[in-house]
C-alpha positions in Angstrom: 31.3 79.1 31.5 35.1 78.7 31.7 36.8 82.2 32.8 39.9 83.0 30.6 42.5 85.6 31.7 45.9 86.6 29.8 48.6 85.4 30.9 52.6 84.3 30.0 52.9 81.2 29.7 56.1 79.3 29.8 56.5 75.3 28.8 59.5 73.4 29.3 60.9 70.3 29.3 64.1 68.3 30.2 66.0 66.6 26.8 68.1 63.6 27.8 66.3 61.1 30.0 65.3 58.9 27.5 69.2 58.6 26.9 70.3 58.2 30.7 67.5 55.9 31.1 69.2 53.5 28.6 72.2 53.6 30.4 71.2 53.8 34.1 68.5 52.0 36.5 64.9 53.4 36.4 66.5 54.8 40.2 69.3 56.3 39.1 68.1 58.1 36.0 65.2 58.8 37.5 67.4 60.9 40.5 69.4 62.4 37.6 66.3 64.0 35.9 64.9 65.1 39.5 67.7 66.9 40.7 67.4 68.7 37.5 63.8 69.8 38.1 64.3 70.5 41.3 66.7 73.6 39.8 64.2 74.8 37.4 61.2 74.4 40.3 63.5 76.7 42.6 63.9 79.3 39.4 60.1 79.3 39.3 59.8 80.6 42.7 62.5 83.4 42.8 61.2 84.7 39.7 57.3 84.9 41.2 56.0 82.1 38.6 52.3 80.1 39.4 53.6 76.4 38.8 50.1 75.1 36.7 51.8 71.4 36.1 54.6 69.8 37.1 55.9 66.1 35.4 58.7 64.1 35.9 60.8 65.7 32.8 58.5 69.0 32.1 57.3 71.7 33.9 53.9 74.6 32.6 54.3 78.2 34.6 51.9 81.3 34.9 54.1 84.4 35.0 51.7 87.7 35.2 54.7 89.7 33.7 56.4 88.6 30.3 60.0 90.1 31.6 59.8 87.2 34.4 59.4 84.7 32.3 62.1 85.8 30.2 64.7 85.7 33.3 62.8 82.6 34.4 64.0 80.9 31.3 67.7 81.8 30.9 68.2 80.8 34.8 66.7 78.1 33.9 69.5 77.0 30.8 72.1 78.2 33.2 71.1 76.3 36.3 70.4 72.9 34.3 73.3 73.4 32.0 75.4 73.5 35.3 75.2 70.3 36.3 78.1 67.4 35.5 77.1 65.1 33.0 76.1 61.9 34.1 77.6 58.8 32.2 78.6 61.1 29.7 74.9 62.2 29.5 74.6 66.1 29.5 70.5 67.2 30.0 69.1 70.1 28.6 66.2 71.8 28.7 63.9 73.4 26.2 61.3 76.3 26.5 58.9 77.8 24.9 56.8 80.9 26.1 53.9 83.0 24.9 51.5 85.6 25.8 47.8 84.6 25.6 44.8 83.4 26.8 44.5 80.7 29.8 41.7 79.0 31.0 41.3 78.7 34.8 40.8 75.0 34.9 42.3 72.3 36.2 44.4 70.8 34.2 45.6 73.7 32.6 44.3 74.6 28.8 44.2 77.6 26.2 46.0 79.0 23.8 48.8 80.2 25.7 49.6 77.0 26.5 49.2 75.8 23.2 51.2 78.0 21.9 54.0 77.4 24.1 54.0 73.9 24.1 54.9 73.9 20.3 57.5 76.6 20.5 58.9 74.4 23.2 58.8 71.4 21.0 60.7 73.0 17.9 63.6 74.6 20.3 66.9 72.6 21.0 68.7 71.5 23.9 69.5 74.4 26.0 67.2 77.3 23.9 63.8 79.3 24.4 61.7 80.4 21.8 59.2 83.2 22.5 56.3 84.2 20.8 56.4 88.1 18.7 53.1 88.5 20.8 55.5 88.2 24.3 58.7 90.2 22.8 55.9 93.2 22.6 55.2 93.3 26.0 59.0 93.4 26.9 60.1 95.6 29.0 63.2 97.6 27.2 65.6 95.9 30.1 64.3 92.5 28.8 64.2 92.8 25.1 67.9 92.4 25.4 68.0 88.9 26.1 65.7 88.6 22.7 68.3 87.4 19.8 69.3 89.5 17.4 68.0 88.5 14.0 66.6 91.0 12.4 63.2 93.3 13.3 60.5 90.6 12.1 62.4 87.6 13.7 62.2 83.7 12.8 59.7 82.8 10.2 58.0 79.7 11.6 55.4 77.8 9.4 52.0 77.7 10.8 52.3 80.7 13.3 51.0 83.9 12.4 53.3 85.8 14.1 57.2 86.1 14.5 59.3 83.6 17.3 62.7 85.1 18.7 65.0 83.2 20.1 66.6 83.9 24.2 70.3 85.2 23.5 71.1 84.6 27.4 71.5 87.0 30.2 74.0 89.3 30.3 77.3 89.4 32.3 76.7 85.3 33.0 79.7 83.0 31.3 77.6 82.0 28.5 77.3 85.6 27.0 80.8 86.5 27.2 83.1 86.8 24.1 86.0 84.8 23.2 88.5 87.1 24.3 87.6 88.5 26.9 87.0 84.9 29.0 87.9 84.3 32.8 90.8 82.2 32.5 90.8 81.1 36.2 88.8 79.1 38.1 87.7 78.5 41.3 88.0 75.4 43.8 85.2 75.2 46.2 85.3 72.7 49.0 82.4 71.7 51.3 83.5 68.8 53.5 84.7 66.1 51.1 83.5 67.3 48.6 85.5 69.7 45.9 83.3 71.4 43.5 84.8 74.0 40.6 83.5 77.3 39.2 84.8 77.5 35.6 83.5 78.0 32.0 81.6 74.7 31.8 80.0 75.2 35.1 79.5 79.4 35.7 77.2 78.9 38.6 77.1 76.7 41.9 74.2 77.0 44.5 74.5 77.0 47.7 71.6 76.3 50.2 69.6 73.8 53.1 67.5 72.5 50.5 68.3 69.0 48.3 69.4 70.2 44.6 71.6 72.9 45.8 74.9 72.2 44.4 76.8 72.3 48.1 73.8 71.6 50.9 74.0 73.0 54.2 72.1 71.8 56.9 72.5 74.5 59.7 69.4 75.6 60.2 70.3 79.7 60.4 71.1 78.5 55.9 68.1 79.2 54.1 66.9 77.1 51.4 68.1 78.9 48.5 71.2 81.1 50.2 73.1 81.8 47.3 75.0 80.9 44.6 78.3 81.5 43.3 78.7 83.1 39.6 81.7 83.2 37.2 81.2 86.6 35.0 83.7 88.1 32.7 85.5 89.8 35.3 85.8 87.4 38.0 83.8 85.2 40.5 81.0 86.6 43.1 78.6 85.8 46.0 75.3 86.7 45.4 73.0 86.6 48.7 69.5 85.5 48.2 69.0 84.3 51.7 67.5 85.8 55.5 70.1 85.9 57.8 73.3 86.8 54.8 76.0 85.3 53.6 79.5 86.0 55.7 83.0 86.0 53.5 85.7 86.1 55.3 89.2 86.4 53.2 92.7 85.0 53.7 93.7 87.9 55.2 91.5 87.9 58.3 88.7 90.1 57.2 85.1 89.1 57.5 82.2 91.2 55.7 78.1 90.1 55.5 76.1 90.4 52.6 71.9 90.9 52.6 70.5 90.7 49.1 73.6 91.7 47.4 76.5 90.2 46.1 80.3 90.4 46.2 83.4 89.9 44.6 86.1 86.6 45.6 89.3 87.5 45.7 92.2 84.8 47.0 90.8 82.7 49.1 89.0 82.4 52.4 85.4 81.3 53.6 82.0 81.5 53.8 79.4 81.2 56.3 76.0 80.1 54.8 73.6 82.1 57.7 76.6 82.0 60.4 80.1 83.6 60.7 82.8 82.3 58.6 85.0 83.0 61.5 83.2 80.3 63.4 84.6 76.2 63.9 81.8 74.9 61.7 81.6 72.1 59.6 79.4 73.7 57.2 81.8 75.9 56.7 82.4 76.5 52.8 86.2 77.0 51.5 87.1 79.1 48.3 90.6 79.5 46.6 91.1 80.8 42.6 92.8 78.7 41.5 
């Protein structure tokens, strides 16, 4: 007999390919969709998520707490929304996520899933849909993300139970009003390369591992280090790394962050693992520009 245990269950997939694949080589659009599931693979680890099935363009977790999964899937938006289009060619992802019952088999299969897997398939580009079952077992932290849209949320043909839609996290660029935007933005350069920080891209990662935005191969850089936010009232460092992140600013001093995160102000540098006071060529440059 097939053991069943409750678990949330999140479902997404990538929306796009099919148009960069028109466009590009099988190679290139195929590098394209990867680098974009590399991001959402690297969300499903910091947030604690059991990876059940991974695809080229889709992706089935196993979070044991419903809030994860709900910080899961806005990171998740964020990180793939962050990318540059490619041939004018902006991907997306789509989520779905319920609360239900899972069969430990292999390949995955239940109702959760189920579940899930249609929610996922009636949201658009760059939205999650959860279950009323899930937004129950929200913490209260959590149940802000949930849209607002009145107390018995979306009716939805077919389902006996109410779907809410993710409003996105707090204090990221995509949740802050009109008025009250960052106006600047910030130049980051990594060798040749010049990335920018600003309303259309909020967040840049940093890390040894392919699919960060700037990669750092010193080997004292973890694989996910850290990633630089743009929030309504400026841009920060957020460590996520072993051996910190080191800023050092234009006026000579040099402070090291574990598991925290910092405000830029200026310009100066960071050290990925090492002192940005050191002659390195990983060295990563900042100015607000």
């Amino acid at each position: 007999m097939t053991e069943q245990r409750n678990v949330c269950v999140m479902y997404a997939e990538l929306v796009g390919g099919e148009r960069l694949a028109a466009l590009l080589s099988e190679t290139e659009a195929g590098h394209a969709v990867e680098r974009s599931m590399n991001r959402v693979e690297r969300v499903v680890e910091g947030q604690g998520g059991t990876l059940l099935r991974r695809a080229s363009d889709e992706i089935c977790v196993a979070f044991d707490r419903c809030d994860g999964a709900v910080l899961a899937a806005n990171e998740m938006i964020d990180r793939v929304a962050s990318l540059p289009p490619v041939r004018g060619v902006r991907l997306g992802i789509r989520i779905g996520m319920h609360y239900g019952t899972m069969e430990e088999d292999s390949p995955p299969a239940g109702e959760a899933l189920a579940v899930a897997m249609r929610l996922a398939g009636m949201a658009q580009s760059g939205q999650a849909l959860i279950s009323g079952a899930t937004v129950l077992l929200l913490s209260a932290g959590s149940r802000q993300y949930v849209r607002e849209g009145g107390e018995h949320g979306l009716s939805v043909e077919g389902f006996e139970w109410p779907v809410y839609a993710l409003a996105g996290r707090a204090g990221t660029a995509t949740s802050i009003p009109p008025a009250a935007r960052v106006s600047q933005r910030l130049r980051v350069r990594h060798q040749d390369e010049i990335h920018l920080v600003e309303e259309l891209r909020p967040i840049l990662l940093l890390g040894r591992e392919m699919g960060n935005d700037i990669v750092v191969i010193d080997p004292r850089t973890s694989r996910q280090h850290a990633r630089i936010e743009r929030r309504r009232d400026g841009f920060f460092v957020v460590d996520q790394s072993t051996n910190g992140t080191f800023i050092a600013n234009e006026g000579g001093g040099e402070q090291c962050i574990r598991g925290g995160e910092v405000m830029l102000a200026g310009q100066g540098r960071i050290g990925c693992g090492f002192s940005a006071m050191e002659t390195e060529r990983d060295l990563v440059f900042y100015e607000i520009v």
